[in-house]
VEXFITI-385582 format. One record per residue (C-alpha): z negated, x negated, y; residue number from 0; chain; residue in one letter. Coordinates in Angstrom, 1 decimal, decimal comma, always signed. Each point is the difference from the previous one (the first is absolute). Layout:
// residues N
kolba z = Z | x = X | y = Y | nr = NUM | kette = A | rest = A
...
This chain:
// residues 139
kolba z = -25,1 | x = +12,1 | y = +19,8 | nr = 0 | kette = A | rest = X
kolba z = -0,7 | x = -3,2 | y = +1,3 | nr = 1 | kette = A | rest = X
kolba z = +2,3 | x = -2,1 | y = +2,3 | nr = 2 | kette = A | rest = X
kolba z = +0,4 | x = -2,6 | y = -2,6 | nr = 3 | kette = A | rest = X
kolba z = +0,8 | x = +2,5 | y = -2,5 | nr = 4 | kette = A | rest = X
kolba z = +2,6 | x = +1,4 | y = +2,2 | nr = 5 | kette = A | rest = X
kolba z = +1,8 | x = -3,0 | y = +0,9 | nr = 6 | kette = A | rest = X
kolba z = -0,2 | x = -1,4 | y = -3,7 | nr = 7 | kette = A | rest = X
kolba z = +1,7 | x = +2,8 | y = -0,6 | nr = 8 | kette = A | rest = X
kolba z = +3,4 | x = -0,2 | y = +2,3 | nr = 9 | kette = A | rest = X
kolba z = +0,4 | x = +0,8 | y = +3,4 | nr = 10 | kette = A | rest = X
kolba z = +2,9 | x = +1,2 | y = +1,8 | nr = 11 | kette = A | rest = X
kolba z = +1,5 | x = +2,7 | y = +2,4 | nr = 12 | kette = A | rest = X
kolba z = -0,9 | x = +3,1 | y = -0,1 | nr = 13 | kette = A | rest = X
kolba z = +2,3 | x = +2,5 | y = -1,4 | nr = 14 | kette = A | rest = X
kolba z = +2,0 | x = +2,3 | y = +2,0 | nr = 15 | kette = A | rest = X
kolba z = -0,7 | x = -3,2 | y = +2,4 | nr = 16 | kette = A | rest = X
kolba z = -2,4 | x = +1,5 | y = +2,3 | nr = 17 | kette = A | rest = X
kolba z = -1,0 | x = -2,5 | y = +3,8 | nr = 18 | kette = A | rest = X
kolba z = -3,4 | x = -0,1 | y = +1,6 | nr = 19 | kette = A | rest = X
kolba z = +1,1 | x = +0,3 | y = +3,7 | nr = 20 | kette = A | rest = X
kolba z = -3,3 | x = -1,1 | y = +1,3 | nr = 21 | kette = A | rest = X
kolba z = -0,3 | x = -3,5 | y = -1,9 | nr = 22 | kette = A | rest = X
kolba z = +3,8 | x = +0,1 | y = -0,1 | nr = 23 | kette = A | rest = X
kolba z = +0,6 | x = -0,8 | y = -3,4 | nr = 24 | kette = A | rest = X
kolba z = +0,8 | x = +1,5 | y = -3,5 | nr = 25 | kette = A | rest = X
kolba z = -2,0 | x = +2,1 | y = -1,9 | nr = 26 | kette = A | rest = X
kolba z = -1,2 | x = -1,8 | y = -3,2 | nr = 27 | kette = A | rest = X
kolba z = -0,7 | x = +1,1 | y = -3,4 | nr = 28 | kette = A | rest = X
kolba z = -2,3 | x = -2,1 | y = -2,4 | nr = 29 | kette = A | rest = X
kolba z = -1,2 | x = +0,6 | y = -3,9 | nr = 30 | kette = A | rest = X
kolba z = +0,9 | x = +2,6 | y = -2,4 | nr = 31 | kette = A | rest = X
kolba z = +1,8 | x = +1,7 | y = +3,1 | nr = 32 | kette = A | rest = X
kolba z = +2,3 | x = -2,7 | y = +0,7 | nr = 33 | kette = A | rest = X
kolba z = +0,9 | x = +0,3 | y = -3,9 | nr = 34 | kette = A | rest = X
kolba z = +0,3 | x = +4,0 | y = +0,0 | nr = 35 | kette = A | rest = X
kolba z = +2,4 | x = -0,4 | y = +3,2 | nr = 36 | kette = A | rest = X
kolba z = +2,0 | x = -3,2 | y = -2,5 | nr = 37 | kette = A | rest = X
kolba z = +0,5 | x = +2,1 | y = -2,8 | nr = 38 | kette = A | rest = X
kolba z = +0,9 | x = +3,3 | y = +2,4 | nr = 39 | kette = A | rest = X
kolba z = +2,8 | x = -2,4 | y = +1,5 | nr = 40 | kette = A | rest = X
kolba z = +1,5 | x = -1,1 | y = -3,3 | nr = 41 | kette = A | rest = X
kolba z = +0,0 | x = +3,5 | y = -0,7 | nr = 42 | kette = A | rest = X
kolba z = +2,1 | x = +1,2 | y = +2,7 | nr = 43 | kette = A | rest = X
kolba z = +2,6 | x = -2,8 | y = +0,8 | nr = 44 | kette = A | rest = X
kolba z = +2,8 | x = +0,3 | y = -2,2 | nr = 45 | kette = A | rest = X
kolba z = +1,7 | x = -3,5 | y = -1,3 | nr = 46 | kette = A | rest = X
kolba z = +2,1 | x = -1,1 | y = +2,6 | nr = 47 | kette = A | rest = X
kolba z = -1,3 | x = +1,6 | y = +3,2 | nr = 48 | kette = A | rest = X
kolba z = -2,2 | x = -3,2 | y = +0,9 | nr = 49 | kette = A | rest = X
kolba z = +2,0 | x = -3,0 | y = +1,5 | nr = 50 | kette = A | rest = X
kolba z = -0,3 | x = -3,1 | y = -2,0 | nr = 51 | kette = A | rest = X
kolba z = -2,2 | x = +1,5 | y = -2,3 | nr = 52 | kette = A | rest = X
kolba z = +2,8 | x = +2,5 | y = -1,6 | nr = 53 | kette = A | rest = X
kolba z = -1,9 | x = -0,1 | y = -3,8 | nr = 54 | kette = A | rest = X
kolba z = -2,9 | x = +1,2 | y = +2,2 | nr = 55 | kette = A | rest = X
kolba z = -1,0 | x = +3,6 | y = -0,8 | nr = 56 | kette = A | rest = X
kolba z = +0,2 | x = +2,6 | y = -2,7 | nr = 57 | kette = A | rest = X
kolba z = +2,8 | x = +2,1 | y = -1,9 | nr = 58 | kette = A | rest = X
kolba z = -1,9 | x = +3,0 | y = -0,3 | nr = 59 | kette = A | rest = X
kolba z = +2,1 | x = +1,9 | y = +1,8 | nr = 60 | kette = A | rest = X
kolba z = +3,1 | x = -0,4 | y = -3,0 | nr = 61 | kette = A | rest = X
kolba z = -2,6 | x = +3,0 | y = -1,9 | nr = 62 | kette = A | rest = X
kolba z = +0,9 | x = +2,7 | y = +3,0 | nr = 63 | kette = A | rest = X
kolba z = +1,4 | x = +2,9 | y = -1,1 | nr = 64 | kette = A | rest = X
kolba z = -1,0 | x = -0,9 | y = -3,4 | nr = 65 | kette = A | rest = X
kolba z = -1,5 | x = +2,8 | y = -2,6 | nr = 66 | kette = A | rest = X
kolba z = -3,8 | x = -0,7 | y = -0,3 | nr = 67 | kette = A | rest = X
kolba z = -0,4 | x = -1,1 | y = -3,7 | nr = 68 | kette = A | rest = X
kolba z = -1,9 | x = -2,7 | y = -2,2 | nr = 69 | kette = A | rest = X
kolba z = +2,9 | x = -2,3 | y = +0,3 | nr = 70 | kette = A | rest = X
kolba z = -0,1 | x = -0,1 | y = +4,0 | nr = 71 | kette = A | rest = X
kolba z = -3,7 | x = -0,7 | y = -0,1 | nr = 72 | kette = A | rest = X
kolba z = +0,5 | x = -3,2 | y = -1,7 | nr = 73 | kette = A | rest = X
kolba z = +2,3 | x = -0,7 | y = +1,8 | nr = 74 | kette = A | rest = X
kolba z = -1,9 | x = +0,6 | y = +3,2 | nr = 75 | kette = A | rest = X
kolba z = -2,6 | x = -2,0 | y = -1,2 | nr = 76 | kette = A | rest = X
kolba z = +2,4 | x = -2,5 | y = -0,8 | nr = 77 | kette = A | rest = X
kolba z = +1,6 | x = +0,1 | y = +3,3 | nr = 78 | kette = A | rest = X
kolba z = -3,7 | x = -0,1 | y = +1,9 | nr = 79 | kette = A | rest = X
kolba z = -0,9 | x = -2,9 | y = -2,6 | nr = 80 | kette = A | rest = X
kolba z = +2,9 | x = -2,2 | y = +0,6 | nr = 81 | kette = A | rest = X
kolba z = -0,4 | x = +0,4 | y = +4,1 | nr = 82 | kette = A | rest = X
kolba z = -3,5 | x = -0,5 | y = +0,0 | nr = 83 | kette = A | rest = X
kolba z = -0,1 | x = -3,1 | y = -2,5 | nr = 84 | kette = A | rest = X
kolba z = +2,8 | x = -1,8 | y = +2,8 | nr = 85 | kette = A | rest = X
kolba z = -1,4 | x = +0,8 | y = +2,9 | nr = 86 | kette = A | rest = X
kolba z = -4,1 | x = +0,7 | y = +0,2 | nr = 87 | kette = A | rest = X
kolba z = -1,4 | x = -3,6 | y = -1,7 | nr = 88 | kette = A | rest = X
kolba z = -3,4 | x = +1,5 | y = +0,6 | nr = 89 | kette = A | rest = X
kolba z = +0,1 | x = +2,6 | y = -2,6 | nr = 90 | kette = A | rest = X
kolba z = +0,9 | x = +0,2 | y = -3,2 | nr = 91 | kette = A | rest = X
kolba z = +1,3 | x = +3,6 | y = -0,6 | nr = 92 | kette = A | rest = X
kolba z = -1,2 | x = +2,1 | y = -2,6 | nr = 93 | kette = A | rest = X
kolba z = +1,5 | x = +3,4 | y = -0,1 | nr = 94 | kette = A | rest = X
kolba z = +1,7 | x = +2,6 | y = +1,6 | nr = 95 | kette = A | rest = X
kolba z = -1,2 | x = +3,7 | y = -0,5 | nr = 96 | kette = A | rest = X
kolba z = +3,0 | x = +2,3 | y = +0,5 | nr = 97 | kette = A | rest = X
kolba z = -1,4 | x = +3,7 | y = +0,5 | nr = 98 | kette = A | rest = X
kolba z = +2,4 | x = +2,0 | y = -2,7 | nr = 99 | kette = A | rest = X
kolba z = +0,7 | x = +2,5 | y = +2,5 | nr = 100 | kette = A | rest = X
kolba z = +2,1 | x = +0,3 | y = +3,5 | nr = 101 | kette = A | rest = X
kolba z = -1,5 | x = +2,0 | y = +2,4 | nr = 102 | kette = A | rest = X
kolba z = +2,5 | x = +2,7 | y = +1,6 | nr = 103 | kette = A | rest = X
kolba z = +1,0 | x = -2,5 | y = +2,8 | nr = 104 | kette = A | rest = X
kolba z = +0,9 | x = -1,9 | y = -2,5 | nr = 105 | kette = A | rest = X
kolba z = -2,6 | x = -2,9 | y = +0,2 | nr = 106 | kette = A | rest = X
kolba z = -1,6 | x = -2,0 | y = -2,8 | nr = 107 | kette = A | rest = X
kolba z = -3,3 | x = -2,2 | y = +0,0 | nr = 108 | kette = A | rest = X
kolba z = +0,1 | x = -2,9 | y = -1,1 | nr = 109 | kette = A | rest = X
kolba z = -3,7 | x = -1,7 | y = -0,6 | nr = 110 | kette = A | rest = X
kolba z = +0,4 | x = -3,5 | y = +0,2 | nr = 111 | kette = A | rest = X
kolba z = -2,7 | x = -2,3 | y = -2,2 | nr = 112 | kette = A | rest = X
kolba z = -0,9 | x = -3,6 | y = +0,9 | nr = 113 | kette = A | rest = X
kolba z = -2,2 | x = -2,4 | y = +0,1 | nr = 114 | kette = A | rest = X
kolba z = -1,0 | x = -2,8 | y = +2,6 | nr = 115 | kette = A | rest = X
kolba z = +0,3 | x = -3,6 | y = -1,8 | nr = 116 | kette = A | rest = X
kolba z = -2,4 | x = -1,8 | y = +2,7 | nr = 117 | kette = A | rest = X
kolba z = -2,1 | x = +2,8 | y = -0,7 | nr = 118 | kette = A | rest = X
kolba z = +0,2 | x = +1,2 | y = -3,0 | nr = 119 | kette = A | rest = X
kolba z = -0,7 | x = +4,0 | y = +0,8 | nr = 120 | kette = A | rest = X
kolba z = +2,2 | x = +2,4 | y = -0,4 | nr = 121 | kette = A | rest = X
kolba z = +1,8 | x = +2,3 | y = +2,4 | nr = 122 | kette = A | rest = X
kolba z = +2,3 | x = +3,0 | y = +0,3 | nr = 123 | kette = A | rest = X
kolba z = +2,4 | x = +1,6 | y = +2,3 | nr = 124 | kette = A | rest = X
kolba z = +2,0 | x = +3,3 | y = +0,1 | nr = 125 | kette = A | rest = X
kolba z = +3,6 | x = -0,3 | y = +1,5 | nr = 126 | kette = A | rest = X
kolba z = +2,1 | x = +3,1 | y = +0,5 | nr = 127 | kette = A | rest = X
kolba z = +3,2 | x = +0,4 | y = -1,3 | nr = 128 | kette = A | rest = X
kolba z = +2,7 | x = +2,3 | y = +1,0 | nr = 129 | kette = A | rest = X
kolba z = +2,6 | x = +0,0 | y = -3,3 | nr = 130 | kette = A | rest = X
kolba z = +1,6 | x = +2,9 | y = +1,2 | nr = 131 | kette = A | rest = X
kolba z = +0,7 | x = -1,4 | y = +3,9 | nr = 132 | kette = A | rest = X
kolba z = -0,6 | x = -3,4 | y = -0,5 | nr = 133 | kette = A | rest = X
kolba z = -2,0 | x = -0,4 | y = +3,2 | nr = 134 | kette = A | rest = X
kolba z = -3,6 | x = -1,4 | y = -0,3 | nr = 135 | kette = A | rest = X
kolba z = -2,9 | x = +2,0 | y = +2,5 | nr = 136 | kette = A | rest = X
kolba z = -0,3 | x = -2,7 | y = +2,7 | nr = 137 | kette = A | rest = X
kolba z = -3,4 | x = -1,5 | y = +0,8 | nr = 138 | kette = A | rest = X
């Protein structure tokens, strides 16, 4: 990618914030990373943990514990398309893939569909679920 594509893109910290010691500054993230890392935020904050922001986030931890069926898939995708449609401008989201089965530890993938609007191309992501533990697999 280009600089001017990345910076047309967004910009912003990197995520888990990461510092350059020598320059003494924070590691940035540009592009389609800077919206991956967006729509892996969203993902993990829960309503309410983010100080005056408390709307920020997404309630897909209210399907833990839940038996994996067609009903909690669209929900999940309803859950994932409601978050993403708030809070990530620079997609539009398109659909979430739930894998029909948990694995033993209890984790489900969840392919995430969307597409870049400045762009126009279309993009994916797989986020890890634990509906069983309701943890997520950290970075």
């Amino acid at each position: 990618m280009e600089q001017g594509e990345k910076t047309f893109l967004g910009r912003g910290w990197n995520f888990p914030p990461s510092f350059d010691r020598i320059n003494n500054a924070n590691q940035m993230a540009s592009g389609l990373t800077d919206i991956e890392e967006s729509i892996w935020i969203i993902l993990r904050t829960t309503p309410g943990e983010r100080i005056m922001q408390p709307q920020f986030g997404c309630h897909i931890n209210r399907v833990v514990f839940e038996q994996l069926s067609a009903n909690l898939i669209t929900e999940i995708n309803h859950i994932i398309g409601h978050a993403l449609l708030h809070f990530e401008p620079r997609i539009k989201f398109l659909h979430a893939e739930v894998s029909e089965v948990a694995s033993p530890e209890g984790v489900i993938h969840i392919r995430i569909d969307y597409k870049v609007i400045t762009t126009n191309t279309r993009h994916n992501i797989v986020y890890p679920f634990y509906l069983d533990e309701g943890t997520n697999i950290s970075f």
